[in-house]
C-alpha positions as CSV (number, residue, x, y, z in Angstrom):
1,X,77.1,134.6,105.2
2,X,74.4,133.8,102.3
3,X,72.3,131.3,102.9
4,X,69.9,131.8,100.2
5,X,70.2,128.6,98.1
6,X,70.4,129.8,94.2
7,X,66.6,130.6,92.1
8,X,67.5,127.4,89.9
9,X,68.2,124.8,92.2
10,X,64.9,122.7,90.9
11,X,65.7,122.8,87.6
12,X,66.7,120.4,85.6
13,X,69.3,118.1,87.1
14,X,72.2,116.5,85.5
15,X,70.6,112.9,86.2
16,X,67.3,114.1,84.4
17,X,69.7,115.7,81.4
18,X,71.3,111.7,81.1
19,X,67.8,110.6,81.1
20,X,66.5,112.5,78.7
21,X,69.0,112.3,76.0
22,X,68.8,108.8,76.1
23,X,67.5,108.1,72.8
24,X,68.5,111.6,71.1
25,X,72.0,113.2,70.5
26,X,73.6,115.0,73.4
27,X,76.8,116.8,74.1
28,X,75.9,117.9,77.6
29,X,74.5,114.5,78.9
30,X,78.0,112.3,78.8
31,X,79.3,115.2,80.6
32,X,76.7,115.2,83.0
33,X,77.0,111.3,83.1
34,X,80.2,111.3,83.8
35,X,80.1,113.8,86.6
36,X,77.6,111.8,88.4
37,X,79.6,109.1,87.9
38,X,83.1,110.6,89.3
39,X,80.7,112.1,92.4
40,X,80.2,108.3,93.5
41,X,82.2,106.1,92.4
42,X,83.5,104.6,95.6
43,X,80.2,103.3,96.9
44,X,80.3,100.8,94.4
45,X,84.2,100.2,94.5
46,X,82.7,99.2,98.3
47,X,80.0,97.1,96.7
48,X,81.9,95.3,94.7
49,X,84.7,94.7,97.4
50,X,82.0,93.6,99.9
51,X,80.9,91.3,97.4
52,X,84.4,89.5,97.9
53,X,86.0,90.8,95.1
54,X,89.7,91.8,95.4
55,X,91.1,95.7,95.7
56,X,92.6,95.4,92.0
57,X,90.0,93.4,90.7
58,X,87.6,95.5,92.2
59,X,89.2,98.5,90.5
60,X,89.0,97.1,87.5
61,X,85.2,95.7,87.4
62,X,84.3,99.5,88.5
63,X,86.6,101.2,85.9
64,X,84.9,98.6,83.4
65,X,81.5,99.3,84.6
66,X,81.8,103.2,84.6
67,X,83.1,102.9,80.8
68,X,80.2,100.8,79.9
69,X,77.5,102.8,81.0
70,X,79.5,106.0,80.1
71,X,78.9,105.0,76.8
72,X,75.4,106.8,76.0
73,X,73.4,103.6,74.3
74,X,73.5,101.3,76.9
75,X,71.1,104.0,78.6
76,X,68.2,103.2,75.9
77,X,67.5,100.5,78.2
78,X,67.0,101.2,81.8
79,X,64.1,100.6,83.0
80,X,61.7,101.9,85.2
81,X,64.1,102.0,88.0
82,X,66.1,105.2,86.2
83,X,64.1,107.2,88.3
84,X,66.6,107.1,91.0
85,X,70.6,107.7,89.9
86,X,71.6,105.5,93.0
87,X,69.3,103.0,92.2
88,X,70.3,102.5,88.3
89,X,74.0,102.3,89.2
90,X,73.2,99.2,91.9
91,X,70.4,97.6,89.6
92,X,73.1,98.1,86.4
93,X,76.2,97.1,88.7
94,X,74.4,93.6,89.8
95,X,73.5,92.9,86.3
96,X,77.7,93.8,84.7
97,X,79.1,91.6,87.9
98,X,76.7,88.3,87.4
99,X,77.7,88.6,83.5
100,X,80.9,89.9,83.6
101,X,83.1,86.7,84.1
102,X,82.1,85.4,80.9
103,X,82.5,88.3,78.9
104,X,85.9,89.4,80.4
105,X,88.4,89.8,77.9
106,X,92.2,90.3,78.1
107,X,91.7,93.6,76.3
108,X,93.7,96.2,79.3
109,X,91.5,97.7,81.4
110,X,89.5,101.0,80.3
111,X,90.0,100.0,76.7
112,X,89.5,102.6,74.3
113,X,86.3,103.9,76.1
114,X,85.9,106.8,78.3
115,X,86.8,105.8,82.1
116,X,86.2,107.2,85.7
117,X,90.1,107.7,87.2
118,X,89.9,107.1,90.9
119,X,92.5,106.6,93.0
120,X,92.9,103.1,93.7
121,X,95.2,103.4,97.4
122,X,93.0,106.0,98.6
123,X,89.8,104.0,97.5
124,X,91.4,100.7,99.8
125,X,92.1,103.2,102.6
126,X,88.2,104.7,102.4
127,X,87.0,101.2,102.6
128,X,89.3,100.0,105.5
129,X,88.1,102.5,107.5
130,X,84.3,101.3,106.4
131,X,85.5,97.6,106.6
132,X,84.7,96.2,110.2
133,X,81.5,97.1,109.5
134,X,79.0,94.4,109.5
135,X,76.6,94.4,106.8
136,X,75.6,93.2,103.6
137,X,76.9,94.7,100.4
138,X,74.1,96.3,99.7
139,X,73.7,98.4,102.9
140,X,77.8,99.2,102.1
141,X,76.7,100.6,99.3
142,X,73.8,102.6,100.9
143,X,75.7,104.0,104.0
144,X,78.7,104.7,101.3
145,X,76.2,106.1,99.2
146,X,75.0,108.5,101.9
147,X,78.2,109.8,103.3
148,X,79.3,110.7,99.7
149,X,76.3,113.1,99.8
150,X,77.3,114.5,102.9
151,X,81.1,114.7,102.4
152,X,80.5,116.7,98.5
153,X,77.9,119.1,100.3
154,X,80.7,120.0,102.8
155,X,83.3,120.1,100.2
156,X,81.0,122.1,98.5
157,X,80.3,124.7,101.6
158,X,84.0,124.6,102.4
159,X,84.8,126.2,98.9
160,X,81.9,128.9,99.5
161,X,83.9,130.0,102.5
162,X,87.2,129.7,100.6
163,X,85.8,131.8,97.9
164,X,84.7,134.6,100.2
165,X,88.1,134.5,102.0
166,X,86.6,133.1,105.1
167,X,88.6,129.8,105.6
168,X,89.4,130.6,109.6
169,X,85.5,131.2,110.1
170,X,84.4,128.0,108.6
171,X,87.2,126.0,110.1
172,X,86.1,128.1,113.7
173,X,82.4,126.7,112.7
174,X,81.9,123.8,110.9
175,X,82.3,121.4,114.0
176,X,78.8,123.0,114.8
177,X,77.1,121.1,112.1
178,X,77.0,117.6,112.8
179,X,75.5,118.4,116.4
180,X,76.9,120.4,119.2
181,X,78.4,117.6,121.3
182,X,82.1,117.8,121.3
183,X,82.0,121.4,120.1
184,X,82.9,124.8,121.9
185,X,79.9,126.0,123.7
186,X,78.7,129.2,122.1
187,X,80.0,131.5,125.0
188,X,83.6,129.5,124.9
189,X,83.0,130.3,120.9
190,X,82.0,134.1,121.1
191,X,85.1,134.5,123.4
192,X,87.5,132.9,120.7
193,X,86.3,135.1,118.1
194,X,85.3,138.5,119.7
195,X,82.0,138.8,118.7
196,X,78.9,138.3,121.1
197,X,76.7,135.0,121.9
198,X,74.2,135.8,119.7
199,X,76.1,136.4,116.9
200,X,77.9,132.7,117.2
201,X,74.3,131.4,117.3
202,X,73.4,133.6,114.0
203,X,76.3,132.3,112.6
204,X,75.7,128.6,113.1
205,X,72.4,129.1,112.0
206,X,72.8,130.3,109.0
207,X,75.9,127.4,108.2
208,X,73.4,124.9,108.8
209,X,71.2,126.3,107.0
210,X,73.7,126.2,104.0
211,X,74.8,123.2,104.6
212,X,71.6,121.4,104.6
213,X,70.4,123.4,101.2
214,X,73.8,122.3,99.7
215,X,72.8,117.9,100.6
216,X,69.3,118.8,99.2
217,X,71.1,120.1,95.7
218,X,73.7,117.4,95.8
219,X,70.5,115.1,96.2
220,X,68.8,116.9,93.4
221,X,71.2,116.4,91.3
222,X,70.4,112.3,91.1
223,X,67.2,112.4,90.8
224,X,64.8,112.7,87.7
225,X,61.9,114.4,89.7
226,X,62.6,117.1,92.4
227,X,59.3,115.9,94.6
228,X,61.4,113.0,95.5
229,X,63.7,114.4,98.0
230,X,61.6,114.1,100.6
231,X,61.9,110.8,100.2
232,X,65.3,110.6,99.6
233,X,66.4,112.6,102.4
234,X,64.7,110.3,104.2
235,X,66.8,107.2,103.0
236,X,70.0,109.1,104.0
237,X,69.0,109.1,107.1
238,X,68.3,105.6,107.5
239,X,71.5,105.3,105.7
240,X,73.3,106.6,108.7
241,X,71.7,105.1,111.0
242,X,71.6,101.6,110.3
């Protein structure tokens, strides 16, 4: 299994392509935009819902606010904050939900702007399951925020395997990677699969490996300056753990 991450993962990442066609014409930043924007959607949807909103008005506050800042001005005036994807969307989301009441029109929702589809059942089942959690919105959005990261770099590593034809060995592996409790020991493993001890070990080496390189890209890919992920990995964690 490679576990070499590719040459270009520091270069220029889609939130830094936004960022920097912000006040110059684009075709590949509203793309970029956009994807960031489908990537994470749903830890605001859980903001907004934590802030006491209802599911289907908090669908349509989050379509609304995707279309708004989907539209390529309204980025000529971030601030200093930009630095940070996860932070622009909460500072920008707190801003559209303190002024949106009064600016709400009848018009339907999504307009004749660009949108973010989501599914809105599937979004009210992802936040029951986060709902008996006590917290304030804004560690919702956080611990939401986190576990997106996680869950696209496994998606991510489960289509490497996929590609490769190797579906049974990353289903056979992958409980390995969140820790070994609960897992097959690797003597119970190498007798499943025919190979030796050692190998299994190899094996789950190199998937973490993978795996972690694959949450440092999906990282990457929101910030403006790669010599912040240390940092940021660091505020997954605390995610996670709080």
């Amino acid at each position: 299994m490679e576990t070499t991450p590719p040459a270009n993962r520091f270069a220029t990442t889609r939130w830094s392509m936004v960022l920097g066609a912000a006040n110059q014409d684009s075709k590949q930043a509203p793309k970029a935009l956009a994807e960031l924007c489908d990537a994470y959607w749903f830890p605001l949807y859980a903001f907004v819902r934590r802030q006491g909103w209802s599911a289907q008005d908090a669908e349509d506050l989050t379509q609304d606010f995707f279309a708004r800042i989907l539209e390529k001005q309204t980025l000529a005036n971030v601030g200093p904050e930009k630095g940070r994807f996860r932070t622009f969307l909460l500072v920008s989301l707190k801003r559209f939900l303190t002024n949106e009441h009064e600016r709400r029109t009848a018009t339907k929702r999504g307009g004749g702007r660009k949108s973010v589809s989501f599914d809105q059942a599937d979004a009210e089942d992802r936040y029951a399951l986060a709902s008996s959690e006590s917290s304030s919105p804004e560690h919702a959005f956080e611990r939401r925020w986190a576990l997106a990261v996680l869950e696209r770099a496994l998606k991510s590593l489960s289509d490497e395997f996929a590609s490769r034809g190797k579906e049974k060995l990353f289903s056979q592996l992958k409980s390995y990677l969140a820790s070994d409790q609960g897992a097959p020991t690797y003597a119970q493993m190498a007798e499943q699969m025919g190979i030796t001890e050692a190998a299994v070990k190899v094996a789950v080496h190199r998937l973490r490996g993978r795996y972690r390189a694959l949450v440092e890209d999906e990282i990457l890919s929101t910030l403006e300056d790669p010599n912040q992920l240390p940092q940021e990995i660091d505020y997954l964690m605390q995610a996670l753990s709080k």
